[in-house]
Structures are given as C-alpha cells and as structure tokens.
ROBARO-79142 format. One line per 4 residues: number of its first residue (from 1); their letters; for each residue x, y, z of C-alpha. Coordinates in nm, 3 decimals, decimal comma, padded with zeros to 5 digits. Last residue first. Example, Ala and Ser with C-alpha at 12.3 -4.5 7.8 and 13.67 -1.06 7.14 Angstrom:
2
2) SA) 01,367 -00,106 00,714; 01,230 -00,450 00,780
# end
This chain:
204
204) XXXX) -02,924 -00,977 -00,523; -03,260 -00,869 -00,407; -03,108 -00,537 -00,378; -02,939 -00,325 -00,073
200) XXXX) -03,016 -00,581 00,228; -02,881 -00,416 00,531; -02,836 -00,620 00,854; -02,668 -00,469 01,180
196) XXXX) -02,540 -00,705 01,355; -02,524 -00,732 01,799; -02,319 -01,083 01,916; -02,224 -01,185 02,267
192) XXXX) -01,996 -01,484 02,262; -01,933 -01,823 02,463; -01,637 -02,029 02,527; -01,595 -02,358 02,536
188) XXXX) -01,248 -02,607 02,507; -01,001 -02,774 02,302; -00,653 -02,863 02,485; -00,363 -02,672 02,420
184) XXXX) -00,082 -02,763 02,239; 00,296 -02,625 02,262; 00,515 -02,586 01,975; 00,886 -02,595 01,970
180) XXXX) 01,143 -02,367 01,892; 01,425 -02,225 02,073; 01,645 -01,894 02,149; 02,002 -01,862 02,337
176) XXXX) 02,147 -01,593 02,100; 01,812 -01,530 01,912; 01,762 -01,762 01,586; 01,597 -02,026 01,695
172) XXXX) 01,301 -01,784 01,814; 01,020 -02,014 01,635; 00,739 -02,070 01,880; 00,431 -02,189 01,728
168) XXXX) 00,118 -02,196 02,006; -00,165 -02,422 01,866; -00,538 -02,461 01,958; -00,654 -02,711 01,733
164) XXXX) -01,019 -02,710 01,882; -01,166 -02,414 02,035; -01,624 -02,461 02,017; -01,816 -02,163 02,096
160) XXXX) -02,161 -02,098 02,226; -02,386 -01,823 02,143; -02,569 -01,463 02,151; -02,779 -01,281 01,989
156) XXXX) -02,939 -00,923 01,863; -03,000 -00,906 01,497; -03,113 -00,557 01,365; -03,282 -00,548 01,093
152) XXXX) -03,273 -00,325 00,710; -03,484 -00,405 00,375; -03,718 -00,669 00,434; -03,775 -00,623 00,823
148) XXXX) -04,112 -00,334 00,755; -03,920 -00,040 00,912; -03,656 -00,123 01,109; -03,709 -00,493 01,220
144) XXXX) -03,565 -00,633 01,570; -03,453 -00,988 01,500; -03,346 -01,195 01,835; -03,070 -01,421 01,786
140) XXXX) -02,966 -01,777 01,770; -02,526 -01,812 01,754; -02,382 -02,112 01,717; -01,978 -02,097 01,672
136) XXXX) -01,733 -02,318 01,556; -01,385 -02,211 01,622; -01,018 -02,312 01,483; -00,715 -02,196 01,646
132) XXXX) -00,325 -02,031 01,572; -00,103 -01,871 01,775; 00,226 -01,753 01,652; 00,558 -01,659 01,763
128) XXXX) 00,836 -01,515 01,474; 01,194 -01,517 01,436; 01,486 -01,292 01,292; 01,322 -01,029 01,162
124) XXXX) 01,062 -00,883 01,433; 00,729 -00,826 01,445; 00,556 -00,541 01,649; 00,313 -00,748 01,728
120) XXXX) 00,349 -01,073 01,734; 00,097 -01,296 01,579; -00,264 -01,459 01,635; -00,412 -01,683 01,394
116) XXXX) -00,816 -01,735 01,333; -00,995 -01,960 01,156; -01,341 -01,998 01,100; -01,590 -02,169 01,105
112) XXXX) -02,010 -01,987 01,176; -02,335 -02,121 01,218; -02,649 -01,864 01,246; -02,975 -01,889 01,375
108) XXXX) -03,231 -01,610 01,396; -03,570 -01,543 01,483; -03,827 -01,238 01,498; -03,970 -01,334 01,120
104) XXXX) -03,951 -01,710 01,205; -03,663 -01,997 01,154; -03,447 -01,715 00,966; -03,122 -01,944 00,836
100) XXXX) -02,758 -01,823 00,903; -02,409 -02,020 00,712; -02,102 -01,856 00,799; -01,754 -01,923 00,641
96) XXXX) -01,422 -01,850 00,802; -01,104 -01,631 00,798; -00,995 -01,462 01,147; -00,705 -01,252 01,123
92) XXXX) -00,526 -01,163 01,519; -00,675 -01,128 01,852; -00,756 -01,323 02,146; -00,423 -01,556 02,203
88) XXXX) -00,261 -01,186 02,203; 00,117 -01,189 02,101; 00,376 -00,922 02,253; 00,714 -00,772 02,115
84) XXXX) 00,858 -00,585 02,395; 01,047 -00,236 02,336; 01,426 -00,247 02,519; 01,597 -00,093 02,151
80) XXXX) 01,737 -00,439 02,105; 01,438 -00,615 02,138; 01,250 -00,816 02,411; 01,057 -01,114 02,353
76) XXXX) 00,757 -01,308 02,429; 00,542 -01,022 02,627; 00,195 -01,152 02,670; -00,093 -00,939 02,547
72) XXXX) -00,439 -00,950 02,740; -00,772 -00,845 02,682; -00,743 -00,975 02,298; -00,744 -00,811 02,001
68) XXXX) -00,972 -00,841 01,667; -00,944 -00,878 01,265; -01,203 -00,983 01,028; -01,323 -01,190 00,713
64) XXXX) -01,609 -01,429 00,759; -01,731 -01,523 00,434; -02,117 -01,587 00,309; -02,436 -01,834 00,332
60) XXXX) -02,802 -01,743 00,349; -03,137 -01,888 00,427; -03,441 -01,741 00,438; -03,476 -01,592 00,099
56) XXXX) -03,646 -01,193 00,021; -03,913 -01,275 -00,153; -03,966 -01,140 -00,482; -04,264 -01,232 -00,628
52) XXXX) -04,242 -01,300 -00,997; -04,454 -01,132 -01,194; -04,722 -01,249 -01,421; -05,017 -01,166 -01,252
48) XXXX) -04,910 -00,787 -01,254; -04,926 -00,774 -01,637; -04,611 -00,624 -01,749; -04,491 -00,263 -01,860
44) XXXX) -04,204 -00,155 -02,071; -04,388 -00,358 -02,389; -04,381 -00,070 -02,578; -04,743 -00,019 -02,535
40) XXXX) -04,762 00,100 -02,165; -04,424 00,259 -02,134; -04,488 00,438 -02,500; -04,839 00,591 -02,383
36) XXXX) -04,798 00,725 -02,081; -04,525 00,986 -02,117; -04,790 01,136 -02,394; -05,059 01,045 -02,201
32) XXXX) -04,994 01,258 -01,944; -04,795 01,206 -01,592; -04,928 01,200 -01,223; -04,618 01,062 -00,984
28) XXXX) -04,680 00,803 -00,708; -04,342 00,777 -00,508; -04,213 00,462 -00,317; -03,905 00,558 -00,060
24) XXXX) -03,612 00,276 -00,028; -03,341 00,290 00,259; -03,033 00,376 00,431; -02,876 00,588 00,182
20) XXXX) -03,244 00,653 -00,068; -03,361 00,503 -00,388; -03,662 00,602 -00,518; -03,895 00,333 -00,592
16) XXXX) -04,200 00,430 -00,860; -04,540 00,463 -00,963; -04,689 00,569 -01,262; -05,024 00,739 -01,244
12) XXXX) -05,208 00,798 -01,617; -05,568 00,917 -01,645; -05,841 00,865 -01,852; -06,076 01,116 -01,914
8) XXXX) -06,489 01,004 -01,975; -06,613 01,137 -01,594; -06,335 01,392 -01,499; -06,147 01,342 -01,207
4) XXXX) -06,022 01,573 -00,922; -05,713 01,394 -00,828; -05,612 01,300 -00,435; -05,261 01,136 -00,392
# end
C-alpha cells in the first residue's frame, strides 16, 4: 500500500484475513480514526508480544472411514433369477485409526489399523459370505507445499502392509445342499501407493 503522509497526522491501517474456498488472502485496508479508535481502546486489540504463536502441530491422530473394490470378484452363489452374487477379498468398509507425524517440512510418516470386511454383493436373504482382515500400514511420504505448506500440501507416499486375521465366513446353511464353515488364511505383505491431498481450514 503506498500513502502520501502528512508530517504531524496519524494514520490508522488495519489489517485483515479474508477467507477464501481453497485458501486465506491477507488485506491491508486504510480506515479513520473514527473506525480506529474503539478497536484500539476497547481492548479489541492486543500487544503483539503477547500472542500466542500459532503453529500449526506436527503430529496428528484421526479415523479411517472408507469403502473400496477389489480387481477381482468371485462368484459364491447363483440365484434364482440366474444373476451371481460375488464377494471381493479387496473391497468392502474399512474402519481404523491413523496416527501421522511430520519428521521435516518435506517429510511424512504415517501409521494406520484398520479393519476392513468384504461382503456379497448383491446380498441375498437366506445366507451371507464374508471376508474379514486386519491391516497395519506404514506409509513415509514426500510433502509438496502449495503456497507456503501451512494451509494446503500435497503428500505423495508409499508403504508396506501387514494382513493378519484374514478370515473367509461362509454361512449358506440354508440353500438346498448349502454349508458353513470358515476358512483361514495365513497373514502376509502387501504394499500400497498413496497420493493425499491435505487442507488445514483453522488451527482447530
């Protein structure tokens, strides 16, 4: 802002944050003394030195809600009207916590459990085939900032996985020559690509 200023006149600047979609745009706005003069002496304003700095914290920790599908589907039964019912052993809820730390301002590492169960789809009313699985996941990734990094990032990783409890549920007692049992598979590795797009809307 460039003012033409008169020696013995005092003048009043107030700056602001105005609030944008995707992000935050400071504005420096003239005003007179008569806007001035109640946000400086009724107590609106504050002494710089005594303000808390507010950083935006390192370490965070939230819940994993989501739903995905698998590659594959395997047919498990066939209905009445000739349409297969199918279960994916990649898809289904997942439920889980994550906990993520920032080591550096370019570096990322996150630890996420959850659990995820798989279903047929379309369902069907007189039985039901489920697969259900735990997985802990470590994921480090590369932090691209947009803008200065405080407000929005882009987080660009990938990790290892952990499978344990791996269960298949097979309840089809009910069809005309139908079983149930469950079959266990053993836990294994996988691995994951992983791309997040990070918006922090307050320091809240």
């Amino acid at each position: 802002m460039r003012l033409m200023v008169e020696a013995n006149k005092t003048y009043y600047l107030r700056f602001g944050i105005r609030a944008g979609v995707w992000t935050t745009i400071p504005e420096l706005v003239l005003v007179d003394s008569v806007s001035a003069y109640p946000a400086i002496y009724q107590g609106n304003m504050r002494d710089m030195k005594t303000m808390p700095v507010l950083d935006r914290p390192k370490s965070r920790l939230g819940f994993n809600i989501g739903f995905g599908g698998g590659f594959e589907s395997i047919p498990m039964v066939t209905t009445t009207d000739g349409k297969e019912s199918k279960i994916s052993f990649g898809g289904g809820l997942v439920f889980g916590i994550k906990y993520g730390y920032e080591v550096s301002k370019k570096f990322d590492l996150a630890f996420d459990a959850n659990y995820e169960i798989s279903s047929l789809a379309p369902r069907i009313n007189n039985g039901d085939v489920t697969f259900e699985r735990w997985i802990l996941s470590l994921t480090p990734s590369y932090i691209i900032p947009i803008g200065d990094g405080e407000t929005m990032r882009i987080k660009l990783g990938g990790g290892i996985d952990g499978y344990f409890g791996n269960i298949l549920s097979i309840d089809l007692s009910r069809l005309s020559g139908g079983f149930s049992e469950d079959w266990t598979y053993k836990n294994t590795l996988g691995y994951h690509l992983s791309a997040i797009f990070e918006l922090n809307a307050s320091p809240r």
